[in-house]
PATILO-851761 format. One record per residue: residue number from 1; residue in three letters; x, y, z of N, C-alpha, C, O in turn. Coordinates in pm, whole numbers, plus 50000, padded with zeros to 5 digits. Atoms other than C-alpha are relative to their C-alpha. Layout:
REM PATILO-851761
(r NUM, "ALA", (X, Y, Z), (X, Y, Z), (X, Y, Z), (X, Y, Z));
...
REM end
This chain:
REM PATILO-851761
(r 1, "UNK", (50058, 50130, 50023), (65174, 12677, 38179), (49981, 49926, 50132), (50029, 49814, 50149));
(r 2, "UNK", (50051, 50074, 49873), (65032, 12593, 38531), (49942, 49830, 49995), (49963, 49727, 50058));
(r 3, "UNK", (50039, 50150, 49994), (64851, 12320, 38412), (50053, 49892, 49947), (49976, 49799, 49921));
(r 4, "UNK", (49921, 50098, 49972), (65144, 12097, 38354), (50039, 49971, 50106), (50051, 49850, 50128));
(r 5, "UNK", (49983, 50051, 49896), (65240, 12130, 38690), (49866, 49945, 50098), (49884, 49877, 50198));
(r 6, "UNK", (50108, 50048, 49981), (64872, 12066, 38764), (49994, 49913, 50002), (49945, 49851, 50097));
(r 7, "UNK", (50066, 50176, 50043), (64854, 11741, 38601), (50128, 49913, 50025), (50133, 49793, 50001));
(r 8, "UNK", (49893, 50082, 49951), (65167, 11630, 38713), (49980, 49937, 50117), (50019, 49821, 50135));
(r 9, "UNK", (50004, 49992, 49887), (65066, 11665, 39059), (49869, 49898, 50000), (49862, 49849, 50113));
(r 10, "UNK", (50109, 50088, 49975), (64734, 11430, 39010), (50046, 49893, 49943), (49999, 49787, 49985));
(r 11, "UNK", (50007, 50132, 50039), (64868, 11184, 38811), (50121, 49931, 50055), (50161, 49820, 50021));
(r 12, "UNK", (49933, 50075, 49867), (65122, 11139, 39108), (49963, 49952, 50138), (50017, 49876, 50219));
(r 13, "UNK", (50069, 50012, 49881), (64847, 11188, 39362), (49905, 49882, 49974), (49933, 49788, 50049));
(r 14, "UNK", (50083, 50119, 50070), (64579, 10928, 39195), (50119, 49884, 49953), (50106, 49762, 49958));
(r 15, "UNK", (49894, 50147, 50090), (64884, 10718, 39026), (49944, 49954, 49821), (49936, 49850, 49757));
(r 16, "UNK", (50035, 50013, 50136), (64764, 10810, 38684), (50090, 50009, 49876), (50164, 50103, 49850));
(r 17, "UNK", (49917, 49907, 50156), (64920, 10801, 38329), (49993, 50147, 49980), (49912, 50212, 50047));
(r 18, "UNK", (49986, 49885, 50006), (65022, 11133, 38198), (49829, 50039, 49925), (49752, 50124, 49969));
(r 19, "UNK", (50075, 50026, 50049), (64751, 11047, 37940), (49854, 50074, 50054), (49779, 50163, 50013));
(r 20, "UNK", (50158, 49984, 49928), (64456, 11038, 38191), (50016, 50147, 50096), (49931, 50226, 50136));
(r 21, "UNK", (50007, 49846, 49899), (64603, 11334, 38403), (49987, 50096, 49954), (49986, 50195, 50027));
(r 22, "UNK", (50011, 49907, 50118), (64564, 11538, 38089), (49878, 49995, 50027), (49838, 50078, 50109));
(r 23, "UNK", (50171, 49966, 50015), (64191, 11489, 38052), (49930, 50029, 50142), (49838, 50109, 50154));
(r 24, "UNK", (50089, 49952, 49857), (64087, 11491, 38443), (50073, 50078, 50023), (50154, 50003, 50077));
(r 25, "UNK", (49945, 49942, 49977), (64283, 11772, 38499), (49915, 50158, 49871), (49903, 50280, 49879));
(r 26, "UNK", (50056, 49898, 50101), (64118, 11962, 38204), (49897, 50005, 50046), (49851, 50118, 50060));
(r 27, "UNK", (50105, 49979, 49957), (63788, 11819, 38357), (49948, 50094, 50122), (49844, 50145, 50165));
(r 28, "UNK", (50001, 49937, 49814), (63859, 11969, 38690), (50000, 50178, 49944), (49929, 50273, 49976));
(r 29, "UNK", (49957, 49883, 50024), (64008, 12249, 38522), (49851, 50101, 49963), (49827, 50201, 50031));
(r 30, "UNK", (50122, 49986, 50055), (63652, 12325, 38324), (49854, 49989, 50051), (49754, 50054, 50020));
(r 31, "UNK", (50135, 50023, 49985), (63396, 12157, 38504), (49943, 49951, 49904), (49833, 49990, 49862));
(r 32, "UNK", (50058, 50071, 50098), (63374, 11910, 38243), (49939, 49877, 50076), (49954, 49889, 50198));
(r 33, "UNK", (49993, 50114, 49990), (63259, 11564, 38293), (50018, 49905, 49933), (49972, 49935, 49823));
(r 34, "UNK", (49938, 50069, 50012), (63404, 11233, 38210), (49953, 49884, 49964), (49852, 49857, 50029));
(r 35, "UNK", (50058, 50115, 50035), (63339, 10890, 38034), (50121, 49937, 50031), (50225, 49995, 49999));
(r 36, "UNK", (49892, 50084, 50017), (63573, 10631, 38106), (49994, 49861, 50070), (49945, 49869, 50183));
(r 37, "UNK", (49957, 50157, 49934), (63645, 10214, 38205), (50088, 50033, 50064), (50097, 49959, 50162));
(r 38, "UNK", (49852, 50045, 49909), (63972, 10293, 38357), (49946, 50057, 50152), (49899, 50169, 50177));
(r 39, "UNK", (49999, 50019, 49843), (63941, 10207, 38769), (50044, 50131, 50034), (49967, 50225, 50054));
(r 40, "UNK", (49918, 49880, 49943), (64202, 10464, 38868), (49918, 50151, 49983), (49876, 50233, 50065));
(r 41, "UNK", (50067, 49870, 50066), (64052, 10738, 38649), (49938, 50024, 50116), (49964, 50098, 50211));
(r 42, "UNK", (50170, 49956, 49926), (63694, 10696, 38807), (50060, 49996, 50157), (49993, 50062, 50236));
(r 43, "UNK", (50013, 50007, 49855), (63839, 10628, 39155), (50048, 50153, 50020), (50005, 50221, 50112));
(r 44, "UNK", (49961, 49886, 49974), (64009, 10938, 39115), (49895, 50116, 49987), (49898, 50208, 50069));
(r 45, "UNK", (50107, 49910, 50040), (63713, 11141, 38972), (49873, 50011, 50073), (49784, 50096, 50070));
(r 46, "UNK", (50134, 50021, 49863), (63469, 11010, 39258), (50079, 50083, 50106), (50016, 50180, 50148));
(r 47, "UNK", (49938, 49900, 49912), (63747, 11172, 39511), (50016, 50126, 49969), (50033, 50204, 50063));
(r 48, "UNK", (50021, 49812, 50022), (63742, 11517, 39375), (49882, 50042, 49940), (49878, 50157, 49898));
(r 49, "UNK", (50133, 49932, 50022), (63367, 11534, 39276), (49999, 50003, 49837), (49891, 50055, 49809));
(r 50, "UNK", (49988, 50008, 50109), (63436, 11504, 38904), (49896, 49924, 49901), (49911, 49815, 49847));
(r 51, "UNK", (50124, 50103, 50043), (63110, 11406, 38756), (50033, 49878, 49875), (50106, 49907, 49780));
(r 52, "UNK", (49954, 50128, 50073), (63146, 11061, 38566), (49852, 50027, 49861), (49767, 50115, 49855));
(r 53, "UNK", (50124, 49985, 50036), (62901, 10986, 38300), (50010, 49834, 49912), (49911, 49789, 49853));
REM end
């Protein structure tokens, strides 16, 4: 289960809920992209290329 220690590691590096480090962490993981209001999220998702929408 890598990608708990995955999303641990962003939502300590960004300063995200576990919540949000779950879904950008899946996005990253996938090459999904992302809807969201929350600041942090998107600031985080503009620094690793994480297309917004």
């Amino acid at each position: 289960m890598r990608f708990v220690g995955d999303t641990l590691q962003l939502a300590r590096r960004f300063k995200l809920s576990a919540y949000d480090a779950c879904y950008f962490e899946l996005a990253l993981r996938e090459g999904m992209t992302l809807a969201t209001l929350d600041n942090d999220l998107r600031s985080a998702m503009l620094q690793t290329g994480v297309a917004l929408t």
